[in-house]
N, C-alpha and C positions, 0 to 999 in steps of 0.2 A: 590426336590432340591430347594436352594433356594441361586441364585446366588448374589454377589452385583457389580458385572461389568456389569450392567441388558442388556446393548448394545452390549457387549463382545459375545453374545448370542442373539439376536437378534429374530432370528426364534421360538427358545424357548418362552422367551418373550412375542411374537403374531404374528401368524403363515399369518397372513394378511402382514411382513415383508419380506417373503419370496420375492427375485429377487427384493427389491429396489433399488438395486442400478446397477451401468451400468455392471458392473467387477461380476463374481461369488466371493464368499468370503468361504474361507474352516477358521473353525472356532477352535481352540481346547483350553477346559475351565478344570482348576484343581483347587478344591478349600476342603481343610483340616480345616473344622472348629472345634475347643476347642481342638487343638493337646494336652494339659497338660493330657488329661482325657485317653491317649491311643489310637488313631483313631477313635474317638468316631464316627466322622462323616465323609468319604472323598466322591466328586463328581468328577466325568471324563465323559467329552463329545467331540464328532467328531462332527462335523456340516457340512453341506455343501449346498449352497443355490445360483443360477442364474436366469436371469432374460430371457425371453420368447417377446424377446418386436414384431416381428412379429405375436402374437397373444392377446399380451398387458398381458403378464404373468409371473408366475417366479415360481420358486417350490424350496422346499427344503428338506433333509435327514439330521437326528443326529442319533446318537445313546447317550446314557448316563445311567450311571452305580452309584450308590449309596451304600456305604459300610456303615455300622452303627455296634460297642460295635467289631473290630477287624475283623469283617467279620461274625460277629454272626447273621446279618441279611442283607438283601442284595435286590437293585428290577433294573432291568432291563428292559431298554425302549427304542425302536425301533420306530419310526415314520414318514411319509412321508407328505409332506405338499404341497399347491396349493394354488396358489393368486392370482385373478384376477385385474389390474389397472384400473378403471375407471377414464380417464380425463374430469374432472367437466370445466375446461377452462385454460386459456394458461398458468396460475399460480398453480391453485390447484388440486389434485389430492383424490382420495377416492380408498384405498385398500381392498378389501376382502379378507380372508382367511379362509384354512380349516383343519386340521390335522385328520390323521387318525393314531394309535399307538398301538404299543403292546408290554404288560408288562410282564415281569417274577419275583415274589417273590418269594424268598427263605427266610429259616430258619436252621443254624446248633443247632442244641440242645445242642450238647454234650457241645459247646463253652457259653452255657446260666448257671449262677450259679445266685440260690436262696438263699430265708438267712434260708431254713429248712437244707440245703448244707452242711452251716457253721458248724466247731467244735466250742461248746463256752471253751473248754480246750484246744486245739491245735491252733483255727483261720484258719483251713484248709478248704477247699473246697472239704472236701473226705467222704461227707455222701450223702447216697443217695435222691429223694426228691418225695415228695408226688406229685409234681405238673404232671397235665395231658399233654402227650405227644400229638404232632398236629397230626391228620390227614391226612393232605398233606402238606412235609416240604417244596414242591414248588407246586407256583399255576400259573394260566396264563390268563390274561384275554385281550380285545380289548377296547379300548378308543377314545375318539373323543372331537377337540376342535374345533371354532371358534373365528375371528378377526376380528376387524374393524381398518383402520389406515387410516386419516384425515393429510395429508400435505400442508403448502402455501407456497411455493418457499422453501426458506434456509430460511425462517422466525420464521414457527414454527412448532410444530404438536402436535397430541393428540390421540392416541389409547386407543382401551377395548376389550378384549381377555376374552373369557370364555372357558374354561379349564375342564375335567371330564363331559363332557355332559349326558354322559349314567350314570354316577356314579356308576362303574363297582363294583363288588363285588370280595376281597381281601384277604380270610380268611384262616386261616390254619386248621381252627376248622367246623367242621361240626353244629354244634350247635350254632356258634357264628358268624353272619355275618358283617362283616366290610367291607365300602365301601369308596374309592374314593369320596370324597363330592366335589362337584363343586366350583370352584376359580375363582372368575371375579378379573382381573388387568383393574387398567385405569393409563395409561401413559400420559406424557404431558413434552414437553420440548419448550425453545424461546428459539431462536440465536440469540443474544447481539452484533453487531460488537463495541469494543470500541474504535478501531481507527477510525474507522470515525462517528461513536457515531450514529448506524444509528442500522435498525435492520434487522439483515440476509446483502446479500450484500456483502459478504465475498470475498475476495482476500487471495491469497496466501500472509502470513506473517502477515496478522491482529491479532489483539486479539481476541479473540473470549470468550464471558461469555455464556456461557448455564445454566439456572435455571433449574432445574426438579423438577417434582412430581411424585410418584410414589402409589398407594395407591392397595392392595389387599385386597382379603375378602374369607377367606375357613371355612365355614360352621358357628361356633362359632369365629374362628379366626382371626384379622383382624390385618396389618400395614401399618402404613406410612410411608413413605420415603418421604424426603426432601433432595435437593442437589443443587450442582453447580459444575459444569466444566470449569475448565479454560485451553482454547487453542491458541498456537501460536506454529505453527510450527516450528520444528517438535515432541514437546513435549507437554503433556497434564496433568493435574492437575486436582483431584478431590477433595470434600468433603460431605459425607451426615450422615446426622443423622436419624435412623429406630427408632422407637416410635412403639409398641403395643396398644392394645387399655387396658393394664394392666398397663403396666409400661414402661420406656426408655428400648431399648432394646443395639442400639449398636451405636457408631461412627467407620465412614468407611473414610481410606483417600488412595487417587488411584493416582499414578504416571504410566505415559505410554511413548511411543513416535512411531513413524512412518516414518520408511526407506522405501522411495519409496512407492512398497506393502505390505512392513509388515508393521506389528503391533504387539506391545507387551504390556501389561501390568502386572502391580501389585499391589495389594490393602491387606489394614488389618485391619479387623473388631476389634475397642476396644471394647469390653464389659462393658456396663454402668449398665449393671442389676446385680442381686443379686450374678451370677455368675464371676461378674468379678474376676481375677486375680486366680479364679481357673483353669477355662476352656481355657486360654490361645488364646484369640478373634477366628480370623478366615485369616489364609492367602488363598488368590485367585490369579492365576496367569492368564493370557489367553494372546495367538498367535493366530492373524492371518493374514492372507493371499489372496489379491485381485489378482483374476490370471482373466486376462485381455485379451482375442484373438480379435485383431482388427488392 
């Protein structure tokens, strides 16, 4: 999955986030990207993550679900996370974290059409096809991440999250092994007050400018993200542009806002690469939820 409300998700993100904040946060992320193409791609996730502060700790639970071509392939992932707080001094803070997770792939066949399928006299999908059937239409395997997450007051911070540690293996094919390749994120954000033109130092009602960076790397793969958030309560404003290391991939623009303890957002990936205006960008919506016992 590849979210662009990256903070909407947080524990996702890097599992070293889990319990920072004072309030637990139940989190829930839906994001349909290139709707023109038929469901090409939907994500759903549960999140849930508190903080431990008599032990200087916080953990967290998601689950998240991945549909891909209608339901024709599909992976499923369970994971439970643990973060330790280390306070460096009265300002700055140093997070660890750890995830441990488990996946389910699936595959329906029947829902898979090849072009030996196709009639070239009819254009039907009603021949049958040479291609080899899987092995096992569902597989299961165990994963593990770690996080680092670096805070100084409401100032700034900077996380890096390694992702697929074990580089599990994936395959539906006996013959043909596909793994999980490892994903390092390194995050980084500054809080801008522009009312009082100072940096971090935030009151209720200022302006607030957040710059971001966001940059990933999965095996051969790699993007960056660049952004800014603009907030003044109780409404929020984004924008970022993702870049490939091929080509421009997408512009992202995020409107939100926050009752009390909600929170709502929603954002829409335009499509700047070659697929624009086929794939129909990407909507993301995400709620959540600061439940608060104090």
């Amino acid at each position: 999955a590849s979210f662009s409300q990256f903070y909407a998700h947080p524990i996702y993100l890097n599992p070293a986030l889990a319990g920072n904040t004072e309030c637990g946060r139940l989190n829930l992320n839906y994001r349909n990207q290139w709707p023109s193409l038929s469901q090409a791609f939907l994500t759903y996730s549960v999140a849930y993550d508190q903080n431990l502060p008599s032990i200087n700790s916080g953990y967290g639970l998601f689950i998240m679900r991945n549909d891909q071509g209608d339901g024709a392939y599909s992976r499923t992932q369970a994971a439970a996370i643990y973060a330790y707080k280390l306070q460096l001094s009265a300002r700055s803070t140093l997070q660890f974290g750890m995830k441990a997770a488990f996946y389910q792939e699936s595959i329906q066949w029947e829902k898979l059409i090849f072009p030996d399928m196709i009639s070239s006299s009819t254009g039907l999908a009603n021949l049958p096809t040479s291609e080899l059937q899987p092995n096992k239409p569902t597989v299961y395997t165990a994963d593990f991440a770690t996080g680092l997450s670096y805070g100084y007051d409401d100032k700034f911070f900077v996380g890096l999250s390694a992702d697929h540690l074990s580089q599990p293996e994936l395959s539906f094919y006996d013959t043909n092994i596909e793994r999980l390749r490892l994903r390092t994120t390194l995050h980084a954000g500054l809080n801008i007050n522009a009312t009082n033109q100072t940096i971090g130092e935030v009151e209720k009602g200022d302006l607030l400018i957040q710059p971001n960076l966001l940059f990933l790397q999965q095996d051969e793969y790699s993007q960056l993200n660049m952004g800014v958030y603009f907030a003044k309560a109780p409404f929020v404003a984004g924008l970022w542009y993702k870049h490939s290391a091929q080509n421009a991939d997408a512009i992202t623009v995020l409107l939100g806002m926050q009752w009390d303890n909600l929170r709502v957002g929603y954002s829409y990936d335009y499509t700047v690469s070659q697929l624009a205006g086929r794939g129909g960008g990407a909507h993301e919506v995400s709620l959540g939820w600061d439940i608060c016992v104090y």
